[in-house]
N, C-alpha and C positions, 0 to 999 in steps of 0.2 A: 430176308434173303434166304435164298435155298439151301441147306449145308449141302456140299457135296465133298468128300472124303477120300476119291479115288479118281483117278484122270491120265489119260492119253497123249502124249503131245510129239511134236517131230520139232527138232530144234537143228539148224542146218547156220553152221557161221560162215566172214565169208570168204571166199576166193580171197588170192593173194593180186595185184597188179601185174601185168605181164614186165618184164624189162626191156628195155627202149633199142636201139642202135642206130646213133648214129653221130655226125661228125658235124666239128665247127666248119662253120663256110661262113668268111667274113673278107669282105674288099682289104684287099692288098695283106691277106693271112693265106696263103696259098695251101699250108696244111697247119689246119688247124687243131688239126686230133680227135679223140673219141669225146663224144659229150652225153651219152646219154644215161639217162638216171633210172635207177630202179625202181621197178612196181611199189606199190604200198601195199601193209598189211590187210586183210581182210577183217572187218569186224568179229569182236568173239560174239560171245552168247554167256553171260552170267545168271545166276541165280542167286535173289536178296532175300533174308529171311524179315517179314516185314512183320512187327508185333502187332500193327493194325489191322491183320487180314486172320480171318478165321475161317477159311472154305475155300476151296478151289475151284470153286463156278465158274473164274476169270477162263480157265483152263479149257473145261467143259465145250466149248462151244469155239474158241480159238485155236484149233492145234497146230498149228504151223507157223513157227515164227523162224523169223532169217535175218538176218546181219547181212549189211550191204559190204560190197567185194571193196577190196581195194583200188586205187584208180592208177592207171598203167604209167610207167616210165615215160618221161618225154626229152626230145633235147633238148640242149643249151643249161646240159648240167640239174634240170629239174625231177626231182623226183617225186611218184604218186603220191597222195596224199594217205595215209589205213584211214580204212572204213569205219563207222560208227559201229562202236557197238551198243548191245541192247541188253537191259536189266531186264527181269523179271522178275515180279517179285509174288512171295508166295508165303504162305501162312507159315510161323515159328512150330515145328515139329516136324514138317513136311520130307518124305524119304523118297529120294530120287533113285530110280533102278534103271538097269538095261531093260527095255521090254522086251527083247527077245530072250535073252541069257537069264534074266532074274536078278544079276547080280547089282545089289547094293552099290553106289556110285557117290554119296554124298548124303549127309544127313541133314538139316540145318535146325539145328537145337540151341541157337543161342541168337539173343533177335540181333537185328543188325550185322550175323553172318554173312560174308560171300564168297561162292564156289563159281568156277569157272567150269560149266560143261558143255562148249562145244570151244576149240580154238580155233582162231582166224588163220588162213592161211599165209604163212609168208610173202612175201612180193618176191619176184622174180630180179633178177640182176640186170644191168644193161652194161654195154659195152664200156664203157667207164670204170665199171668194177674190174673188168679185166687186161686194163692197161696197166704196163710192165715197163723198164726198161730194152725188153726184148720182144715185146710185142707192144707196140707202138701203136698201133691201125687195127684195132681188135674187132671183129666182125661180130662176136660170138653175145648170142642177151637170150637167153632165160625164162620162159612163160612161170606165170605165180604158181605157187603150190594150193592146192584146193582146202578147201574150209571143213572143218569136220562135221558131219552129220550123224545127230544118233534119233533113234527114237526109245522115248523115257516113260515110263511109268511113273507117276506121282503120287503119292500115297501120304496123307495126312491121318498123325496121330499127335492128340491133343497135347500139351505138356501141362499137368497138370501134377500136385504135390501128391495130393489125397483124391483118389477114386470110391464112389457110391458103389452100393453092389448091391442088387436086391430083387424081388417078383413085382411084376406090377401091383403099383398101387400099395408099397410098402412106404411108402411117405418120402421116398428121396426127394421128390422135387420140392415137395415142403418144407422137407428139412434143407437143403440148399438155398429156400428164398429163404429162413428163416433165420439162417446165419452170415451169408453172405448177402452183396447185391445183383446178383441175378436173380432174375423176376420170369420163371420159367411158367409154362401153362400148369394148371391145378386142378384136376377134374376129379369126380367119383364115379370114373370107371375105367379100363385099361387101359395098357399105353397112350399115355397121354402125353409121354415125354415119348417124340418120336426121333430127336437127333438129338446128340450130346451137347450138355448147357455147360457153361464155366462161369462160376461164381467167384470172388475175391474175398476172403477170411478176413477181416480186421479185426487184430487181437490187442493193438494197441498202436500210437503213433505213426509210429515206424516200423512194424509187425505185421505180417501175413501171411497167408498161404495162397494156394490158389484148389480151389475143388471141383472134379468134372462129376456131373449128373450123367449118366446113360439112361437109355431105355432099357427096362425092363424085361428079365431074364427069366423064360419058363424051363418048364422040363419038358425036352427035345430040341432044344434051341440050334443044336451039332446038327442035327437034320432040316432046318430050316422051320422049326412050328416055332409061332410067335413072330418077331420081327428077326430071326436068326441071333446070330451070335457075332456077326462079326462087328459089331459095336465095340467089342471085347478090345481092339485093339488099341481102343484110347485110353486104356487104362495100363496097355504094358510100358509104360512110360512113367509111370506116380512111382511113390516111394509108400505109398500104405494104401488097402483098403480097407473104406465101411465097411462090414457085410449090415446095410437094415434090414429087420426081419420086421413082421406086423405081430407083435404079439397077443393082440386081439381083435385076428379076424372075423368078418360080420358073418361068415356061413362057419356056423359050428360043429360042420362035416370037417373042415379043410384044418391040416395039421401040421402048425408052423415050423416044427422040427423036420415033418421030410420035406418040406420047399424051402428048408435052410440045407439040407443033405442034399437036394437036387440043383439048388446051385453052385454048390461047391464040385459037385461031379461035372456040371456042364464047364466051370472054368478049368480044372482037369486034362478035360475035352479037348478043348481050346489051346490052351499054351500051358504043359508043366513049370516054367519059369515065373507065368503070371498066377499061376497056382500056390507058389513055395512064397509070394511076396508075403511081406507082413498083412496081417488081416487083423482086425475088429470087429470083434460082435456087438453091436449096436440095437437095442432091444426097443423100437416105437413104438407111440399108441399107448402108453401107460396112462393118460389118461382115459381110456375108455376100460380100466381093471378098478376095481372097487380097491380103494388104499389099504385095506386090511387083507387082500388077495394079492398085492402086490408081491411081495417079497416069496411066498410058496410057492406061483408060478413062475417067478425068475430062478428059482433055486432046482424047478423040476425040470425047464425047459434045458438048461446049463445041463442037469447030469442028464436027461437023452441025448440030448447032444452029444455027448462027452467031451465039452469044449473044455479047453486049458488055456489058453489066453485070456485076453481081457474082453470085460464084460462094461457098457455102458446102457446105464435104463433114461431111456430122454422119452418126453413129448414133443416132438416138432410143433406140432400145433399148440402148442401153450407155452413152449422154446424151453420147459422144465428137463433140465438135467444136461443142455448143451452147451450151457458157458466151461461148466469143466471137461467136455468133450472135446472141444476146440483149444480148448487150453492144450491138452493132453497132447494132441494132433499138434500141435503147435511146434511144441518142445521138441517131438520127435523128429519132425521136418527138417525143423534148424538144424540139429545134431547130424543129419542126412545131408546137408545143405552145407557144412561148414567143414566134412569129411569129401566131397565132390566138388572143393571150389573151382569154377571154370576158370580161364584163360582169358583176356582179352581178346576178341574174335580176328583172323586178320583179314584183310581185304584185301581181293587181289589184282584189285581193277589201279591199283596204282601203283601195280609193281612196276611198268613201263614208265615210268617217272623219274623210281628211283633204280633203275638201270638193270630192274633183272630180269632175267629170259625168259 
């Protein structure tokens, strides 16, 4: 299926019922009174966060969804029946905007969320409603109130624990099948990961995490070389990133210390907030460094750098040195996880049930 990430839509709920007017007329009831009943509500428009859905494809090619109106007042005391409304359901991370304003409108960050963003309009009243003691023969009803209409901008960002960070062909996708079950494509040559993969950590029974792969980040990526940057966005949602570096690349021109400084300048670029998150240096490809070079080239690479965090030295491809990487990642998570505990989500498609406005 095609990942798609960003999407257009018009979301229109519906009209209210008009309200009725009119009077009982019954043999040998000469006045019989007002009877007629008010319009019904117009269908809303909600939005379900579904943990099944990973891409807004559905979106892409549907933009125009509506909610049926309400059905109009009639006599002999009946009133419309409100209109259907319609779920749509859309991938867990997914950020709902104004499309014109920009402004942010709903998140849905927790699966099984629901938001209401378009409401139905009211029904209208019928003459029924406004019998009185004093006004007896009420002439007066009401047309529905109209249905709201917006148009939304949709934007998916992954929700993901732990974020990969790295140049093409520094081994993330490797390392992702290698620890989780995602089964992403694996080639020996660039971008090969061309949309973000999510893999599942099992660290033990009842233990995991969850990890996004991106594609791969060159230097100019702010200016559109390479596949751009704006992949960037599924990771300003994790609570840590990888940074994988290859610390033994095959052209021994290319020097892994500034295509580690030149991704850290392109996320910079991008969003200072996802620049300040926790980071990891994660050091691949050890096996392809002879075991007696190991240790002076990890020790040289660290002081050009001038990294002061943590250092982990793995082969993906031989899975040497990720079971305590995962661990690590692990522990940290939860500690993240148990400081942010959520709320049960509420829903608000039954709040007319239980009687509120």
């Amino acid at each position: 299926m095609k990942f798609v990430d960003e999407a257009y839509i018009e979301v229109a709920a519906g009209d209210g019922g008009n309200g009725c007017s009119s009077f009982r007329r019954e043999k040998f009831r000469e006045f019989g009174g007002p009877d007629g009943g008010n319009g019904g509500r117009g269908g809303h428009v909600f939005a379900l966060a579904d943990p099944n859905l990973n891409t807004l494809i559905d979106f892409r090619y549907a933009r125009r969804h509506e909610a049926r109106r309400g059905q109009h007042g009639m006599g002999s005391d009946m009133f419309g029946v409100a209109g259907d409304d319609i779920t749509l359901r859309m991938p867990v991370g997914t950020i709902i905007s104004d499309a014109d304003t920009g402004e942010v409108l709903h998140e849905l960050l927790q699966p099984g969320e629901v938001v209401l963003v378009a409401k139905g309009g009211d029904g209208g009243f019928g003459n029924l409603h406004f019998k009185s003691s004093t006004n007896r023969a009420p002439r007066q009803k009401t047309p529905g109130w109209p249905g709201e209409k917006h148009s939304l901008k949709l934007e998916l960002k992954v929700l993901a624990d732990v974020g990969l960070l790295g140049m093409p062909n520094a081994g993330k996708s490797t390392f992702i099948a290698a620890v989780s079950n995602a089964r992403p494509k694996i080639a020996d040559y660039p971008f090969t990961t061309l949309y973000p993969n999510l893999g599942v950590v099992r660290v033990g029974p009842e233990q995991s995490f969850v990890v996004a792969d991106i594609p791969g980040l060159i230097e100019g990526a702010s200016e559109g070389a390479g596949l751009g940057h704006q992949f960037l966005r599924h990771l300003q949602r994790t609570r840590l990133l990888l940074h994988i570096v290859d610390i033994a690349p095959f052209d021994e021109g290319v020097d892994p210390v500034a295509q580690a400084r030149a991704i850290v300048a392109e996320l910079k670029k991008y969003d200072k907030t996802l620049h300040a998150k926790p980071r990891w240096l994660v050091l691949n490809k050890l096996d392809m460094v002879p075991q007696a070079e190991r240790d002076a080239r990890v020790r040289d690479f660290v002081r050009r750098l001038r990294w002061k965090g943590p250092v982990f030295q793995i082969s993906a491809l031989t899975r040497e040195g990720c079971e305590p990487l995962i661990q690590a990642a692990y522990l940290f998570v939860r500690a993240q996880q148990v400081a942010d505990a959520p709320q049960e989500p509420h829903d608000p498609r039954f709040d007319d049930a239980r009687g509120v406005q």
